[in-house]
Structures are given as structure tokens and as C-alpha cells.
C-alpha positions as protocol buffer text, in pm:
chain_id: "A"
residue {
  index: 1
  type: UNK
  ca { x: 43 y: 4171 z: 1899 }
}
residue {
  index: 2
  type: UNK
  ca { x: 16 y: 4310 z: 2242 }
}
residue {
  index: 3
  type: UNK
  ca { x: 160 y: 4202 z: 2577 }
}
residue {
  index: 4
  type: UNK
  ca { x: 79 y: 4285 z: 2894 }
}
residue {
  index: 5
  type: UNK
  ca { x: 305 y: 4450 z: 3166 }
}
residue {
  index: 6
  type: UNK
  ca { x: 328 y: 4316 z: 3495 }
}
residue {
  index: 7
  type: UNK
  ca { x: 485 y: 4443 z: 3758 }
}
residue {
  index: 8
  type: UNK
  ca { x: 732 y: 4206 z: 4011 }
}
residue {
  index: 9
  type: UNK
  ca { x: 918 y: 4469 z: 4185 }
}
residue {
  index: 10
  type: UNK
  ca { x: 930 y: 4818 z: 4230 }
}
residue {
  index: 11
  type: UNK
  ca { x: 1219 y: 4786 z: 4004 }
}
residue {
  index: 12
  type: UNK
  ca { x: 1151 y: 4536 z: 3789 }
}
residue {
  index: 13
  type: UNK
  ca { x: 844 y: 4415 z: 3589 }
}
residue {
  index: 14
  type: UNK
  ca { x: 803 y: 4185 z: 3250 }
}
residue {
  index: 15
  type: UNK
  ca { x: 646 y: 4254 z: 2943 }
}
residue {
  index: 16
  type: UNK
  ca { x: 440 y: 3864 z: 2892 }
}
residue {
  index: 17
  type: UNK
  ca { x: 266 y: 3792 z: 2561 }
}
residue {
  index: 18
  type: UNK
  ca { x: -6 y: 3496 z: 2567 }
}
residue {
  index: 19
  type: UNK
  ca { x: 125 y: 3299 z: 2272 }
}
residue {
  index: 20
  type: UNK
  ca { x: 316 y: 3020 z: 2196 }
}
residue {
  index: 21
  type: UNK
  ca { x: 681 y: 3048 z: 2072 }
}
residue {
  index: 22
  type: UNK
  ca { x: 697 y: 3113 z: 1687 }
}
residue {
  index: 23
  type: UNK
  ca { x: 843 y: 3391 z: 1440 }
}
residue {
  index: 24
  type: UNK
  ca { x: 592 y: 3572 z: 1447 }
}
residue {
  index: 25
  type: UNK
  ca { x: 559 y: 3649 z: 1834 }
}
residue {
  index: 26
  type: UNK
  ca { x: 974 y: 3675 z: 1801 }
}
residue {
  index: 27
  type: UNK
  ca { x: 958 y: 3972 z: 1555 }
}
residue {
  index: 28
  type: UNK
  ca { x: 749 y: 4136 z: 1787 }
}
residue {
  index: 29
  type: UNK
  ca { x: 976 y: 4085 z: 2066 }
}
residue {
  index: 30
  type: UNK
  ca { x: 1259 y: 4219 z: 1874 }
}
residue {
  index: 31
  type: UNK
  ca { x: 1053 y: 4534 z: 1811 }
}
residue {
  index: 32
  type: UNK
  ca { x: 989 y: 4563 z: 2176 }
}
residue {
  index: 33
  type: UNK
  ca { x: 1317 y: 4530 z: 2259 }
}
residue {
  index: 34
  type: UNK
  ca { x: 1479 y: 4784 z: 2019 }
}
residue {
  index: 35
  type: UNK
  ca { x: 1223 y: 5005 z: 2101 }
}
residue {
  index: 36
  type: UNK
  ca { x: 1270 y: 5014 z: 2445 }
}
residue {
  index: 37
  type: UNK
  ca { x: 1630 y: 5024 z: 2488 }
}
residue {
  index: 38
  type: UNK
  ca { x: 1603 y: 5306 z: 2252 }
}
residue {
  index: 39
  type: UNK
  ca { x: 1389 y: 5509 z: 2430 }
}
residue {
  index: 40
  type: UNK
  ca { x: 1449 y: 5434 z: 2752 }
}
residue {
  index: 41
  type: UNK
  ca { x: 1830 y: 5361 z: 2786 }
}
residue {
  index: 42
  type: UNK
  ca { x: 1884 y: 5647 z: 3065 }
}
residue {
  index: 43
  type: UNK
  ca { x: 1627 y: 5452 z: 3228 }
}
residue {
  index: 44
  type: UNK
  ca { x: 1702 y: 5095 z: 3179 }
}
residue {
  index: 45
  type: UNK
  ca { x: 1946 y: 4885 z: 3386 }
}
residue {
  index: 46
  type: UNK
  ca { x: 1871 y: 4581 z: 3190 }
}
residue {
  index: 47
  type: UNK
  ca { x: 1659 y: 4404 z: 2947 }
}
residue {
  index: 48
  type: UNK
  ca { x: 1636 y: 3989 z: 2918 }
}
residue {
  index: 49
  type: UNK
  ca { x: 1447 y: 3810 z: 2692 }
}
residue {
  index: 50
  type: UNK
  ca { x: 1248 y: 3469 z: 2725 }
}
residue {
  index: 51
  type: UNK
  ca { x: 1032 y: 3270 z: 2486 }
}
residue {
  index: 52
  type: UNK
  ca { x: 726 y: 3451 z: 2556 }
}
residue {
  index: 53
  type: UNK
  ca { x: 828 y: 3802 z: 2748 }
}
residue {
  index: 54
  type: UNK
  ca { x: 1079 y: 4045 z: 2870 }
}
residue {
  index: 55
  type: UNK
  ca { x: 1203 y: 4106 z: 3157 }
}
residue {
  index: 56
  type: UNK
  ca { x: 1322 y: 4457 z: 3221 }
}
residue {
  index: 57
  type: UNK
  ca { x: 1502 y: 4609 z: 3533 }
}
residue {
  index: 58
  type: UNK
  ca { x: 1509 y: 4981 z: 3588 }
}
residue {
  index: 59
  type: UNK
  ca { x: 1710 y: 5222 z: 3769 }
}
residue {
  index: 60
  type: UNK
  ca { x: 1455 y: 5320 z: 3950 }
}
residue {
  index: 61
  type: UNK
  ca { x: 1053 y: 5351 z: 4070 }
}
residue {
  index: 62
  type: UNK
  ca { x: 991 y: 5632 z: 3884 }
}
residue {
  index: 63
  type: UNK
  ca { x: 1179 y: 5523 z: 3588 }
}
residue {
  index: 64
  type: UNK
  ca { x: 913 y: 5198 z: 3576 }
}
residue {
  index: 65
  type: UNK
  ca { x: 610 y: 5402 z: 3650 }
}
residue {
  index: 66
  type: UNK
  ca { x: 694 y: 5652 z: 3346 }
}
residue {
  index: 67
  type: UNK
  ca { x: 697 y: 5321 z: 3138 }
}
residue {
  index: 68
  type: UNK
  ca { x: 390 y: 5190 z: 3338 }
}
residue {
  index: 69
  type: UNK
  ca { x: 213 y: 5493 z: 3205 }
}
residue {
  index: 70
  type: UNK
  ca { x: 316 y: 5512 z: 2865 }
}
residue {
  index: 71
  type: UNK
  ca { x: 324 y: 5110 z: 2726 }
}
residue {
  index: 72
  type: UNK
  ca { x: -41 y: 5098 z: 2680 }
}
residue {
  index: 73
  type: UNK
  ca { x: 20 y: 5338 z: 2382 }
}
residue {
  index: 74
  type: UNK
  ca { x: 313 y: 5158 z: 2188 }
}
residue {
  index: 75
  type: UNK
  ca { x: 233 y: 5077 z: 1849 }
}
residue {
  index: 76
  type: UNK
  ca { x: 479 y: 4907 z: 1678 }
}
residue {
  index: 77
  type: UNK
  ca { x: 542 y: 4676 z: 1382 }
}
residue {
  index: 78
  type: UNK
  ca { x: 696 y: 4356 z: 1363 }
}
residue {
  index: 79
  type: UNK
  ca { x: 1095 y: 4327 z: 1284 }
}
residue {
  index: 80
  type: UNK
  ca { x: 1203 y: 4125 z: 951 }
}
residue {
  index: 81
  type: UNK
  ca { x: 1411 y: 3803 z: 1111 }
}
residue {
  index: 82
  type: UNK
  ca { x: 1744 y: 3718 z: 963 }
}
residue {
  index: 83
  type: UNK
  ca { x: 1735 y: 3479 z: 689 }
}
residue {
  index: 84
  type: UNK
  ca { x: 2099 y: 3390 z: 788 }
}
residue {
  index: 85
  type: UNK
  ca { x: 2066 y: 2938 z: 794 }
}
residue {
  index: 86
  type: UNK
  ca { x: 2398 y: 2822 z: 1011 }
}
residue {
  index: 87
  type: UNK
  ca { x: 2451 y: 2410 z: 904 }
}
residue {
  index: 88
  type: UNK
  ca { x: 2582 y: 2297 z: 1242 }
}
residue {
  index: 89
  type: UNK
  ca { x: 2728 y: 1913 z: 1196 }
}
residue {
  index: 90
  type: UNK
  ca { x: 2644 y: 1654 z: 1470 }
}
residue {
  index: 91
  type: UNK
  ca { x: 2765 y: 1361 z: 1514 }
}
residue {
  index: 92
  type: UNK
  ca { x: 2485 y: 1155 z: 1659 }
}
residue {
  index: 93
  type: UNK
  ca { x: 2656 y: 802 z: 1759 }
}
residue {
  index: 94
  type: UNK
  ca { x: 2591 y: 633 z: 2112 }
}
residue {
  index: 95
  type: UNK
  ca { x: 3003 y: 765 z: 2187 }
}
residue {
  index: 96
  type: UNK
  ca { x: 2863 y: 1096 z: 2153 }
}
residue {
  index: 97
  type: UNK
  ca { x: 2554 y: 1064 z: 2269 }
}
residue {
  index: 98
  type: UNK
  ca { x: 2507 y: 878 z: 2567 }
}
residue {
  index: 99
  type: UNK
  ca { x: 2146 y: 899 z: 2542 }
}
residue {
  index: 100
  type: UNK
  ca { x: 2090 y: 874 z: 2284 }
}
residue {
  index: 101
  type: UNK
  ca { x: 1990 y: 453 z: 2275 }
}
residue {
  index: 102
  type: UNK
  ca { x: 1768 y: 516 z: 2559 }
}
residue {
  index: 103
  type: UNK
  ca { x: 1560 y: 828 z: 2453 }
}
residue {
  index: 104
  type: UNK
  ca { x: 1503 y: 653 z: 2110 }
}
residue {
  index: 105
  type: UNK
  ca { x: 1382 y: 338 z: 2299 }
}
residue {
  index: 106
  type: UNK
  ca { x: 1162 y: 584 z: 2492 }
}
residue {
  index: 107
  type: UNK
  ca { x: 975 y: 699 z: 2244 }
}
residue {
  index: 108
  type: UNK
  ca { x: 960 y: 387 z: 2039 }
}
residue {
  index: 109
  type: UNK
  ca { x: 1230 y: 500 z: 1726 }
}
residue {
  index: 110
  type: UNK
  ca { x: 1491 y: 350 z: 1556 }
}
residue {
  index: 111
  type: UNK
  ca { x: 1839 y: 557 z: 1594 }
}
residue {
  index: 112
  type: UNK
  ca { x: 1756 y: 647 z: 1224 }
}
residue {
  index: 113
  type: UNK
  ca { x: 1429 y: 809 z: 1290 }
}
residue {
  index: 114
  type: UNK
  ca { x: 1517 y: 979 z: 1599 }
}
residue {
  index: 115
  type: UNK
  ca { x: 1796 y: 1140 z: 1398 }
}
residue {
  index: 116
  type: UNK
  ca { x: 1595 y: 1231 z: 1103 }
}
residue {
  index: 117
  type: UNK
  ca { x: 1358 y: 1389 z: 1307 }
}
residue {
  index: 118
  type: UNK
  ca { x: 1598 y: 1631 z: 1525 }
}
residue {
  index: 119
  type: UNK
  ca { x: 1795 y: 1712 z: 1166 }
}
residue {
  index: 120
  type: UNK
  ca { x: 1513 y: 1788 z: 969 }
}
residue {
  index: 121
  type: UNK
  ca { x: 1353 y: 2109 z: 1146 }
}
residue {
  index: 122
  type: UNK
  ca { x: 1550 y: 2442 z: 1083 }
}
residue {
  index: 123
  type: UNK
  ca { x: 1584 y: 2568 z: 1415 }
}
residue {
  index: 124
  type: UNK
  ca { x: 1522 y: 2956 z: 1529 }
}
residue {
  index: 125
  type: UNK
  ca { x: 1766 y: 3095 z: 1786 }
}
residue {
  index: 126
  type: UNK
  ca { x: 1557 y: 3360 z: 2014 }
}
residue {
  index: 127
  type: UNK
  ca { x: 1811 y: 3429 z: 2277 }
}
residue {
  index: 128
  type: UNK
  ca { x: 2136 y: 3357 z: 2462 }
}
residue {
  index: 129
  type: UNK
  ca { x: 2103 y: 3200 z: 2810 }
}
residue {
  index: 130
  type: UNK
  ca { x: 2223 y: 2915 z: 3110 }
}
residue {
  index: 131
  type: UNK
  ca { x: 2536 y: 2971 z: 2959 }
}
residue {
  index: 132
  type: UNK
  ca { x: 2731 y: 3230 z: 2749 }
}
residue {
  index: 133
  type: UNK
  ca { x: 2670 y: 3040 z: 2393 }
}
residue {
  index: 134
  type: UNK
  ca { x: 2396 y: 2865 z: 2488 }
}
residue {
  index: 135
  type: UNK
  ca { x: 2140 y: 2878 z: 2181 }
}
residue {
  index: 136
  type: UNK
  ca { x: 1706 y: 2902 z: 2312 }
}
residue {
  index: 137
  type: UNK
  ca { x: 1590 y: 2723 z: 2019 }
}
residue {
  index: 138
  type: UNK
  ca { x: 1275 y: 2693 z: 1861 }
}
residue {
  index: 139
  type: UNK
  ca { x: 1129 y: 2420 z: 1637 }
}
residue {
  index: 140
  type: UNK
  ca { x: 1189 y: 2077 z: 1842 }
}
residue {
  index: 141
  type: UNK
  ca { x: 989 y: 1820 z: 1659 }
}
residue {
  index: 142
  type: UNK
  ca { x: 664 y: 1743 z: 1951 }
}
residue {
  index: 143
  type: UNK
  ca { x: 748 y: 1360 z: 1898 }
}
residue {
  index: 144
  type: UNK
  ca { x: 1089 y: 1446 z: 2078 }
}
residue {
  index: 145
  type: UNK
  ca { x: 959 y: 1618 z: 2358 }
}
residue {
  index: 146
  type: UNK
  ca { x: 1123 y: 1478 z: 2647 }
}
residue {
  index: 147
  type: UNK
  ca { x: 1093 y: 1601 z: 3046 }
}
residue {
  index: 148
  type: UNK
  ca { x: 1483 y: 1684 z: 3183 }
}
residue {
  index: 149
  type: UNK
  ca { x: 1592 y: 1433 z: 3396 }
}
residue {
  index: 150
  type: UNK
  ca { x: 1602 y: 1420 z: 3732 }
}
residue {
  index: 151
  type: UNK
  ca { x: 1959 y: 1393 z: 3845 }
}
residue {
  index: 152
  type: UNK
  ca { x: 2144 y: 1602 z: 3623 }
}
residue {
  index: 153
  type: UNK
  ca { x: 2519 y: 1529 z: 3458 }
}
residue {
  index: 154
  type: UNK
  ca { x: 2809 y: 1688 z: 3641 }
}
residue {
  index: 155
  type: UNK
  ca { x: 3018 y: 1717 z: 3364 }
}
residue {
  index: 156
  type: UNK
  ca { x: 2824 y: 1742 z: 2985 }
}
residue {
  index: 157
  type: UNK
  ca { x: 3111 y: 1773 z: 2755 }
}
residue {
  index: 158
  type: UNK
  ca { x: 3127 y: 2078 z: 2521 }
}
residue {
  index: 159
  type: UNK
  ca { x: 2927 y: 2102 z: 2177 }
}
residue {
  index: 160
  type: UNK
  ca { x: 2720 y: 1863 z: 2339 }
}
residue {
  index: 161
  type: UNK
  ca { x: 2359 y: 1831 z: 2146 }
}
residue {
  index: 162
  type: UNK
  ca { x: 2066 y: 1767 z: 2388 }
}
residue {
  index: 163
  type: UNK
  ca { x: 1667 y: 1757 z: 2439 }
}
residue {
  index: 164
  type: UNK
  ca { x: 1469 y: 1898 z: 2790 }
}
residue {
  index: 165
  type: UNK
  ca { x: 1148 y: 1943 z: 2797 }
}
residue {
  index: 166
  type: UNK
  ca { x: 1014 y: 2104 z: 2415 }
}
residue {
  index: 167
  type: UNK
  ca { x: 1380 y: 2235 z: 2354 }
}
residue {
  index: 168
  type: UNK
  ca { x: 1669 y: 2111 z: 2194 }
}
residue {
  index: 169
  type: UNK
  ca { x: 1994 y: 2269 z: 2267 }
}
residue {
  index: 170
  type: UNK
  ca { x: 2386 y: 2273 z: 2225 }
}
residue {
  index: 171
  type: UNK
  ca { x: 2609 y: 2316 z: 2559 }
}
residue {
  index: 172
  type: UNK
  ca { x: 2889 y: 2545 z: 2436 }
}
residue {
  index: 173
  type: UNK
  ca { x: 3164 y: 2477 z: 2760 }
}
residue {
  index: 174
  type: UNK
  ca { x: 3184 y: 2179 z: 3001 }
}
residue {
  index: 175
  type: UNK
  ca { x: 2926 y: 2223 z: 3233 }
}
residue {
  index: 176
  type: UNK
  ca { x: 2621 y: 2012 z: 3469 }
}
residue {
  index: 177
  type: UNK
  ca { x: 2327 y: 1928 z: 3236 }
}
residue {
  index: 178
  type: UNK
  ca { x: 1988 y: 1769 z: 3307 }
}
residue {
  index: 179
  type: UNK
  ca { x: 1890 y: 1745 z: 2954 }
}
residue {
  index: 180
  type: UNK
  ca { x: 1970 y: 1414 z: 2749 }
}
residue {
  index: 181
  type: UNK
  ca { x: 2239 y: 1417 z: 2514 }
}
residue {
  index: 182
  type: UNK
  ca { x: 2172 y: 1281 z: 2201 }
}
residue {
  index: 183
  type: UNK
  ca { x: 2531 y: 1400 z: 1975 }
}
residue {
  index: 184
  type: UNK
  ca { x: 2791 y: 1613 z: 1960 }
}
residue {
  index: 185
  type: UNK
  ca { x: 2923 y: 1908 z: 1760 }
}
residue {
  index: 186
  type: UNK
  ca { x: 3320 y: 1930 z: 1662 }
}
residue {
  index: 187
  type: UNK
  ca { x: 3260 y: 2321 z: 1661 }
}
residue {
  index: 188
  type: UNK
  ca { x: 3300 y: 2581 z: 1973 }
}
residue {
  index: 189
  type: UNK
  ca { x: 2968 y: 2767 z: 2044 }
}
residue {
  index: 190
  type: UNK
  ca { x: 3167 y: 3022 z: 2239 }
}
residue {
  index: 191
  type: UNK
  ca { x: 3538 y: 3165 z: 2233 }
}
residue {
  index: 192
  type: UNK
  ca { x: 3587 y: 3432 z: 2474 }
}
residue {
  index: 193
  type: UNK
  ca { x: 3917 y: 3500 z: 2285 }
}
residue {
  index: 194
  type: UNK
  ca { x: 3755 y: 3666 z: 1987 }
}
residue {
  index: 195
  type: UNK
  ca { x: 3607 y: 4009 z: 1941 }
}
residue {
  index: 196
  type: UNK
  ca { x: 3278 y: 3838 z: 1877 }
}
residue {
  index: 197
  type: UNK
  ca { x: 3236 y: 3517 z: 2118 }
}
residue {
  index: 198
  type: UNK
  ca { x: 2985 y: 3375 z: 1948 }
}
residue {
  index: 199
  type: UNK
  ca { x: 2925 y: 3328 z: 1594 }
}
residue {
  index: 200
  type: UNK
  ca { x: 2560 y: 3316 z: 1547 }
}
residue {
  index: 201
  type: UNK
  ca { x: 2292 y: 3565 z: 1724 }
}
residue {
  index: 202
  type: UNK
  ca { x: 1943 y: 3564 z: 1818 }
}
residue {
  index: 203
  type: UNK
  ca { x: 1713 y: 3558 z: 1528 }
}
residue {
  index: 204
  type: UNK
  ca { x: 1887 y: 3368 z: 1301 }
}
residue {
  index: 205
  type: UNK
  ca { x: 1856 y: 2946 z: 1237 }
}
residue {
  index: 206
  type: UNK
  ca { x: 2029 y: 2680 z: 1332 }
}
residue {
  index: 207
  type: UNK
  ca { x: 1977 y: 2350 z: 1096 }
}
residue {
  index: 208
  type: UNK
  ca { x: 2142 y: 1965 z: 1211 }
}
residue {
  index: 209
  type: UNK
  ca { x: 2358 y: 1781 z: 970 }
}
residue {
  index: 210
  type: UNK
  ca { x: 2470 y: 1464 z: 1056 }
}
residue {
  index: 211
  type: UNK
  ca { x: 2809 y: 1375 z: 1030 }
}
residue {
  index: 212
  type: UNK
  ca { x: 3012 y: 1009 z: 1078 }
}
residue {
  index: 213
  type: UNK
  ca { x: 3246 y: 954 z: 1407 }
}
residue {
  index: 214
  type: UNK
  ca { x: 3526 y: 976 z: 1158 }
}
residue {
  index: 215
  type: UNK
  ca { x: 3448 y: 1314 z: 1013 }
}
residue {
  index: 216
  type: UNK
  ca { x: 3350 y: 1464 z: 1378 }
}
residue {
  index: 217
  type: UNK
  ca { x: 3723 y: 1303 z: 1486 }
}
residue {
  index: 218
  type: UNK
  ca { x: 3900 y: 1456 z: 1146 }
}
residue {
  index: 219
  type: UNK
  ca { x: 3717 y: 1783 z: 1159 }
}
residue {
  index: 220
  type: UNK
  ca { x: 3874 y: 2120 z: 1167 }
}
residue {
  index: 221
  type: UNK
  ca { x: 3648 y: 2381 z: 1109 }
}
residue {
  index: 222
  type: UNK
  ca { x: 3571 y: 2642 z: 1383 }
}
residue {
  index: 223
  type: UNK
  ca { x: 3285 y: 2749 z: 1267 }
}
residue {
  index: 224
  type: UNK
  ca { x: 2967 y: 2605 z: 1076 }
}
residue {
  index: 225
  type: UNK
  ca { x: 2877 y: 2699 z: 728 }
}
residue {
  index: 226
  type: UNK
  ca { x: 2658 y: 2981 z: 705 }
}
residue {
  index: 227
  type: UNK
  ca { x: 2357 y: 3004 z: 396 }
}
residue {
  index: 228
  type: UNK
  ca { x: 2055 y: 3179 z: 337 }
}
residue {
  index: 229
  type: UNK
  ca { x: 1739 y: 3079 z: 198 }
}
């Protein structure tokens, strides 16, 4: 699975694959990326990822001609994805989820089925962005797509659990939001105290579990449960 390069700057260009998000294309992108900050670390200021491309930012022309030159003759093989399953619990209640009444009306569901829908996919992460914490997930149900609203939330509350557009996502810190917030999570997403700031990392899954207002109120875990499968 090949991409295509194209070039933005004279210092930066993006590495764009013409598929839709999925495992597959993410194992490729994984390979990419390894590959290239491998190889090309003298040369590299800085690699991002997206669903579908990467963004890299060299030091200089030359260094991106030299890569211009060579990409057309990387072969490489997909990476194996973690296995690694983190249970993240939600409380999805109209106190935590202020719209959560609205959105369901919106597309016509009870509270019940909204909420079985969003915790029944496992969830892939495939990168960090918006915010330090702030899970890309793949794997939003298509009956929950939802366009971001138009005047966006000054103040979304952490652990937050929201849908924009075909994502669903968790806002790790207190921050303005335009996507609609359907729960909450007890858990921190991000502790800039700790060696490692974030628990989970790209490539791994995220599944829902629904939880009471009691239990989100009594709980005391940090972190979620981790499993494989």
C-alpha cells in the first residue's frame, strides 16, 4: 500500500494514502513512520501523523529532495498493531452528558440505543492530537455520525466523551470543544506529573463500558483496565 508524496513547502511535504481509515492502512503508516525516522533522523525536524498521511518537516531543501528522490523505491511491510484492549468506563447520564438527550433525539434513538451503539465498537487509537491526551479514534458507529457544532463550548470538562463529525473522542483537560458530549470518564487521559503522561499509545484500542452516576462519583481508579484479546 503506496502513498503518494506531495510537496507543500520547500520544507515540508506529506506522504497521503487514498484510503479510508482502517488497520490495515494504520500498519502501513506505522511502517512509514519507523522507517523514516530511522533513516532519515539527521534529516528530519518532525514527523505528524493523520488518519490518512504524514506530514513531515525537514531541516532543509535538500534534505526533502534526497527523500523526493528516493520514496518511489520504499518497499516495506505492514507493522503487527498492539493487541493491548484498554476498558475505559463512561458514565453516559444527561449530568454528564449534556448532549446527550438531544443527539439521541437527533438521530431518532432511545438513550439505551445510542449508548449501546458508542459502547459496543472497540475503538483504534491512531494518534495523539488537539490536545496532549487527546485519543484520534477509529471505529465510530456511521449511525452516530454527527457534524461539530457550530458554536463551540468554552469550557468542556475533563474526561469528557464526545462525537464530531465520524469521530468519537475523550477531552483529557478542561478545554473549548465543538463536538457534543455524550458522558464522562472518572479517569485522567493525561498527567504531566508522571514519567509517562499518558497511559495508552497509538495503535492500541480503546473499548466503552458504561458505568452508573454512583460508580463514576465513588470511583478511584487512575487508570482503566488494560486486556488483550
Amino acid at each position: 500500500m503506496k502513498p503518494i508524496y506531495q510537496i507543500l513547502s520547500p520544507v515540508i511535504g506529506e506522504l497521503v494514502w487514498d484510503q479510508h481509515p482502517s488497520d490495515n492502512l494504520l500498519a502501513y503508516q506505522f511502517a512509514y513512520l519507523n522507517y523514516i525516522q530511522i533513516k532519515y533522523s539527521s534529516n528530519l525536524l518532525e514527523a505528524r501523523q493523520g488518519f490518512t498521511r504524514l506530514s513531515l518537516f525537514w531541516k532543509n531543501i535538500k534534505s526533502q529532495q534526497q527523500f523526493v528522490e528516493q520514496v518511489s523505491d520504499i518497499e516495506l511491510i505492514p507493522l503487527p498493531l498492539s493487541n493491548t484492549l484498554w476498558q475505559v468506563p463512561v458514565c453516559y447520564e444527561p449530568e454528564f452528558g449534556q448532549d446527550l438527550n438531544a443527539l439521541a433525539a437527533s438521530k431518532n434513538l432511545s438513550l439505551t440505543e445510542l449508548i449501546q451503539i458508542h459502547s459496543n465498537p472497540i475503538y483504534r487509537i491512531h494518534f495523539f492530537g488537539f490536545l496532549p491526551g487527546f485519543f484520534y479514534l477509529n471505529g465510530l458507529s456511521p449511525l452516530l455520525h454527527t457534524p461539530r457544532k457550530s458554536v463551540p463550548i468554552l469550557a468542556v470538562p475533563p474526561g469528557s466523551v464526545a462525537i464530531g463529525g465520524y469521530q468519537t473522542g475523550i477531552y483529557p483537560m478542561q478545554s473549548p470543544g465543538g463536538w457534543h458530549i455524550i458522558g464522562r470518564s472518572p479517569i485522567a487521559f493525561f498527567d504531566s506529573t508522571k514519567p509517562i503522561p499518558v497511559w495508552a499509545k497509538p495503535g492500541e484500542r480503546i473499548q466503552f463500558v458504561p458505568i452508573s452516576g454512583t460508580q463514576f462519583r465513588n470511583w478511584k481508579q487512575s487508570y482503566p483496565k488494560s486486556a488483550s484479546q
